[in-house]
N, C-alpha and C positions, 0 to 999 in steps of 0.2 A: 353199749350201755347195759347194764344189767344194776337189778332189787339183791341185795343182801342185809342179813339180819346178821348182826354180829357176834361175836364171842358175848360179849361184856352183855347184851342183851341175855341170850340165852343161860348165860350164869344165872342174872335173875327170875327169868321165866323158863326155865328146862322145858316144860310141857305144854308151853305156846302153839301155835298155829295159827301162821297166817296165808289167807286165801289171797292168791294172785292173779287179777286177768289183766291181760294186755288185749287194748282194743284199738284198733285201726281203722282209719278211713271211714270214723264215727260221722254223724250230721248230728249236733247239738242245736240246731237251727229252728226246725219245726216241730214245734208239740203237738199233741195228739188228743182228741178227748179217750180215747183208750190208755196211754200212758196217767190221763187225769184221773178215770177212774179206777185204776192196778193200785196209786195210792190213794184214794178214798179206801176203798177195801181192804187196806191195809191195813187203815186204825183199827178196824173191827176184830180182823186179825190177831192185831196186837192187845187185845187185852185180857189174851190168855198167859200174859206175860206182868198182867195186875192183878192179883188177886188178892192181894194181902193189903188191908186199910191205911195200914203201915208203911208210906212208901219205901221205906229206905230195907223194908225187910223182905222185897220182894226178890227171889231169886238172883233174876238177870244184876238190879240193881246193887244188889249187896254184894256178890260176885263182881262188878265193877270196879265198887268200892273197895274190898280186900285188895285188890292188884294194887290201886294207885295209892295204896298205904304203903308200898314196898318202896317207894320215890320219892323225891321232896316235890310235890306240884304247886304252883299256883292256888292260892285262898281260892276255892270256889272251883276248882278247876273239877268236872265229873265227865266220865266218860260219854261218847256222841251217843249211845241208845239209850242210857238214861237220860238225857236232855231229850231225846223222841218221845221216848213213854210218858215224861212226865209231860207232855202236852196234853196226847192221849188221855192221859189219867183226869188233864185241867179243863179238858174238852175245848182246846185250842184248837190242836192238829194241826198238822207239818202243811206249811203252803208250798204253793208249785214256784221252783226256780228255775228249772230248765229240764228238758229232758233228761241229760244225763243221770243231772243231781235228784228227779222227782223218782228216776226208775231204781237208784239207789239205796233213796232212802225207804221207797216202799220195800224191798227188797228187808232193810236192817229191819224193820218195824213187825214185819211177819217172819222173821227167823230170829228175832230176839239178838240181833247179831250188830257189834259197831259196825259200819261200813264207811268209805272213803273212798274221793275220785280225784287223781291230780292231770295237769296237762304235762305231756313228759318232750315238748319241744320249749318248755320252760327250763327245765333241766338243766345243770352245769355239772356234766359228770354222773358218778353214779348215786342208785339213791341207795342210804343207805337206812337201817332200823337198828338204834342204838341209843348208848346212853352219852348223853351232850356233857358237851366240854365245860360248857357253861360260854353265855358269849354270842353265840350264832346270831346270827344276824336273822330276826324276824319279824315281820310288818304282818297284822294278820287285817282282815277287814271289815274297814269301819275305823282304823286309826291309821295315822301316820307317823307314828313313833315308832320304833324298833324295840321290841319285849325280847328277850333271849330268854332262852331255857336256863333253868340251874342243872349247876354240874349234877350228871348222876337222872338226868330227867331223861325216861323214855320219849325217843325222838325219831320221827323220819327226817333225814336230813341228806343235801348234797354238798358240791364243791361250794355253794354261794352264801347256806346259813342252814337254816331250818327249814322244813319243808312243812311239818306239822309237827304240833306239840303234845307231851302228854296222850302218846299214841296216837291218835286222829280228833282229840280234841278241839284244838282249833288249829286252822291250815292259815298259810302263808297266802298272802294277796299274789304274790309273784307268782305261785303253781297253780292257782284255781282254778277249775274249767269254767270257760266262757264260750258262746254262741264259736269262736273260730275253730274252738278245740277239734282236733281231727285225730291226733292219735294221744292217748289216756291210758291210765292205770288205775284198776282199780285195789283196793286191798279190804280183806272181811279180816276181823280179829276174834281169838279165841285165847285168850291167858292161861289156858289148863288144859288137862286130856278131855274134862267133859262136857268142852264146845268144840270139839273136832269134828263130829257126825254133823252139827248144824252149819257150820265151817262151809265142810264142802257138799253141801243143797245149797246153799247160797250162792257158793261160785258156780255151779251148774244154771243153776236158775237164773242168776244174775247176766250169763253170759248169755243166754240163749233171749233173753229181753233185748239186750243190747243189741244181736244181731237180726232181729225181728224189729224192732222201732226204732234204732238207728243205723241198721244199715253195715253194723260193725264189722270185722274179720277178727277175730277173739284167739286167744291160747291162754291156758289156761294151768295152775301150780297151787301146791301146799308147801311153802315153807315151815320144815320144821328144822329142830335141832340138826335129825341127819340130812338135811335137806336146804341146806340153807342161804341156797343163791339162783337167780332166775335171769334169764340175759330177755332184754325188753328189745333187742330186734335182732 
């Protein structure tokens, strides 16, 4: 099984980068009050990534915003760290879902970076990072209906449908990590050259969490243009 990012992808984003670890032999079973407090810490982290009154003219965010104007997405559809920040910004903040997903998202919220964790014994085939057919079959949750991508929609996707949509905007109920999850993948995104440096701090950072509070066996890649396939065992 192996992560490839396709042709048809890198047409539209040439100077992408996406960060890849494979983790193994994960425990998403027991949280931590250190895992609890890595994302507290985080928010505070993250609001060097608000600084502008303006939400939508902040950096990270409008940098989101450009990419998914290249695509047709879903009304409403914005990238997973701007849906972070803008808690932060609401004084919500990101509540705890599980280890995996709480070490994650602290992780995107202080590198200003999307992130995403799927389980890859959900998997039918390879995954791939491309633009959909239109069609694919995707349940994401919270419904029971099947949403498919439009044609031309940046998509992770395998043999069965869609994996996630609109980059890692919303993921498939099929792939998600749950308390069983034991071997995962993660992926950090970068839509240009000038999220490459944060790219990969992220995947450093991120992996050495995972294998300090869950326990992981981790490897770890930059998918880029020239680089643009990863084998997941």
């Amino acid at each position: 099984m192996k992560i490839t990012a396709k042709e048809d992808f890198w047409n539209l984003f040439p100077e992408a980068a996406i960060g890849i670890i494979h983790a193994q032999n994960v425990d998403n079973q027991h949280n931590s009050q250190e895992i609890q407090d890595l994302l507290e810490l985080a928010h505070d982290k993250a609001k060097v990534f608000i600084t502008h009154e303006e939400f939508s003219k902040n950096e990270v965010v409008d940098n989101w915003r450009q990419a998914f104007r290249k695509f047709k997405t879903k009304k409403g559809a914005r990238s997973s760290i701007e849906a972070l920040l803008k808690r932060v910004q609401q004084g919500k903040g990101v509540g705890s879902i599980s280890p995996l997903v709480d070490i994650y998202n602290a992780i995107s919220l202080e590198y200003g970076v999307p992130c995403g964790g799927e389980d890859i014994a959900t998997f039918q085939g390879d995954m791939q990072l491309t633009l959909a057919e239109g069609g694919e079959e995707f349940i994401t949750y919270g419904s029971d209906e099947s949403e498919p991508p439009y044609p031309g929609e940046v998509v992770y996707k395998d043999e069965a449908g869609a994996i996630c949509r609109c980059w890692n905007w919303r993921e498939s109920v099929r792939t998600m990590l749950t308390e069983q999850t034991t071997d995962a993948v993660f992926v950090i995104e970068a839509n240009d050259a000038s999220g490459h440096d944060k790219v990969k701090a992220a995947i450093d950072e991120l992996a050495k969490r995972l294998e300090k509070y869950t326990g992981a066996e981790t490897s770890c890649t930059l998918l880029t243009k020239e680089n643009p396939s990863y084998p997941l065992n």
